[in-house]
N, C-alpha and C positions, 0 to 999 in steps of 0.2 A: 549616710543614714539620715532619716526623718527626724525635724523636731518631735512628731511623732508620736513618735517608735524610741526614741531618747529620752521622754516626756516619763512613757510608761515603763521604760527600762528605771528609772530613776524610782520612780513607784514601785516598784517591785524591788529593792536595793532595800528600803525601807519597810517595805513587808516581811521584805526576808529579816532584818535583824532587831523589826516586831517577834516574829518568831525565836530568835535565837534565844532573846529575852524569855518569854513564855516556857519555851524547854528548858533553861537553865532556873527558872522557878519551882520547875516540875522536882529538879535534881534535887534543889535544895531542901524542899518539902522532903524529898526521900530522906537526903543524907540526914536532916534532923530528928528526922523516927528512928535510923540506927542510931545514933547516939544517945537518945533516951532509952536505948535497949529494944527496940520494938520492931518486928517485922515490917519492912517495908509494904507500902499496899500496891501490889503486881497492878494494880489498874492505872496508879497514877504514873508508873514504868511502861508500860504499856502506851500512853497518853503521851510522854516523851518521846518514845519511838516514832511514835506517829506526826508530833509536831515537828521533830529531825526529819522525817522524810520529808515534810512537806517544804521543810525549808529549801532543803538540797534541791527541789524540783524548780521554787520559787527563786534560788540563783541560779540553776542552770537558765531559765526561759529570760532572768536579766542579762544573762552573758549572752545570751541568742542575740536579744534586740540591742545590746549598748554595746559589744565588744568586749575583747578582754579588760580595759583600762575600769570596767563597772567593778569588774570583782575584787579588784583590790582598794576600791571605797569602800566596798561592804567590809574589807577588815579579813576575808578569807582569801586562803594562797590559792587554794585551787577546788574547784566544784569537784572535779573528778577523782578527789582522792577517799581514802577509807571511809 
């Protein structure tokens, strides 16, 4: 592999768990509207879903360029699970 292509793999390891952060704010935001009894707001559920997918997209393209040994920097066991 390329420095590269290594370079930008590495960059994206760290996009991706920018993202994981961000959805896991989204969570929190939710989980503290139930607990003050209040309907969650579907848009910021919504919002979450969609930074999850982009994350899973954004490890899969780093396991493309870096090989398997990126994904287990990023802290996830496998892109291809549920």
């Amino acid at each position: 592999m390329s420095d590269d292509t290594e370079a930008v793999a590495d960059q994206l390891v760290v996009i991706s768990d920018r993202l994981a952060d961000l959805a896991l704010a989204r969570l929190r935001i939710a989980s503290e509207s139930v607990r003050a009894g209040e309907t969650p707001d579907p848009a910021l559920a919504a919002e979450e879903k969609r930074i999850t997918r982009a994350r899973r997209a954004v490890e899969k393209a780093a396991q493309l360029l870096g090989g398997p040994s990126l994904t287990s920097a990023s802290g996830s066991a496998s892109i291809d699970g549920p």
